[in-house]
C-alpha atoms as one frame of an Amber mdcrd trajectory, in Angstrom:
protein
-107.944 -61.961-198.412-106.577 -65.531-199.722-103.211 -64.555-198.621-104.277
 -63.653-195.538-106.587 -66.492-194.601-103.396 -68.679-195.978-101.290 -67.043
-193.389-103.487 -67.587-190.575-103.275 -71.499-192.107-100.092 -71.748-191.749
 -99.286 -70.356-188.489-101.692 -72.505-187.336-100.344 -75.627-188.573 -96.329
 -74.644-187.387 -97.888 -74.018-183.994 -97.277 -78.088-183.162 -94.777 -80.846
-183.816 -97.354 -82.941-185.433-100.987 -82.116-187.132-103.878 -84.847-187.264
-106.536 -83.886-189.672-109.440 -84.686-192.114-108.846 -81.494-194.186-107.239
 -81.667-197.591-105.481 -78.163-197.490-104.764 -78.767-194.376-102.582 -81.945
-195.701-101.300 -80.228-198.655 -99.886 -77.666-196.590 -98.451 -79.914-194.513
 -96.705 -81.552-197.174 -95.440 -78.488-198.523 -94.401 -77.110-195.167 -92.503
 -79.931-194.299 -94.788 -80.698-191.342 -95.045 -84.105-189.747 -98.729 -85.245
-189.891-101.578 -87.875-189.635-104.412 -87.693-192.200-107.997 -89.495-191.088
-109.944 -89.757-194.234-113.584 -88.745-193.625-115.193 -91.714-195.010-115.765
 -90.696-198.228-112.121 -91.475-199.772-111.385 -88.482-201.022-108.295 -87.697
-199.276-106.978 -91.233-199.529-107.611 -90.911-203.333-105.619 -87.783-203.540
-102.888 -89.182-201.334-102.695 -92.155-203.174-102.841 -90.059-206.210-100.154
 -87.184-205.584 -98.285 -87.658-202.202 -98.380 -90.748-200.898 -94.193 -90.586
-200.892 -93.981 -88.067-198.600 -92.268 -88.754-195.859 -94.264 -86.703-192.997
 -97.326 -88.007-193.926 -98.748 -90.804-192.176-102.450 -92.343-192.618-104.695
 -93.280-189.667-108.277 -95.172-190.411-109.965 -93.750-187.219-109.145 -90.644
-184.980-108.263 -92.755-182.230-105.756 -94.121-184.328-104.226 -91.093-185.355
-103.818 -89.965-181.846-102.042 -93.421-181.444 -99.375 -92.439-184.477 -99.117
 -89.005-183.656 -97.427 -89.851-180.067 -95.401 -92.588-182.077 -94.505 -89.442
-184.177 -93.814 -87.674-180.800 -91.350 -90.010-179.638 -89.317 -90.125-182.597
């Protein structure tokens, strides 16, 4: 079940040319994937934490402080 739910996760994710989320997995799997993306943190820190923490070097990962935002760097994303 894990390795299909992880499946559907991924194929989800390589459906665009750029994610924007709030989820954790959702970044880590990014990351791992390769997959240009925007993280909003949820308010609580936690994913800025772990960002800060683990990946904050990698290179498809951008940060956004609101959702508007992220839309914002997504389409800068886009363009490049």
């Amino acid at each position: 079940m894990a390795r299909e739910r992880l499946g559907v996760g991924v194929a989800m994710l390589s459906r665009g040319e750029v994610v924007i989320t709030d989820r954790l997995h959702a970044h880590i799997l990014c990351v791992l994937l390769e997959i240009p993306h925007v993280v909003v943190d949820t308010g609580y820190g936690k994913l800025t934490r772990f960002i800060r923490t683990w990946t904050e070097a990698a290179p498809v990962l951008r940060l956004a402080g609101s959702w508007s935002e992220g839309a914002e760097v997504a389409r800068s994303l886009l363009r490049h």
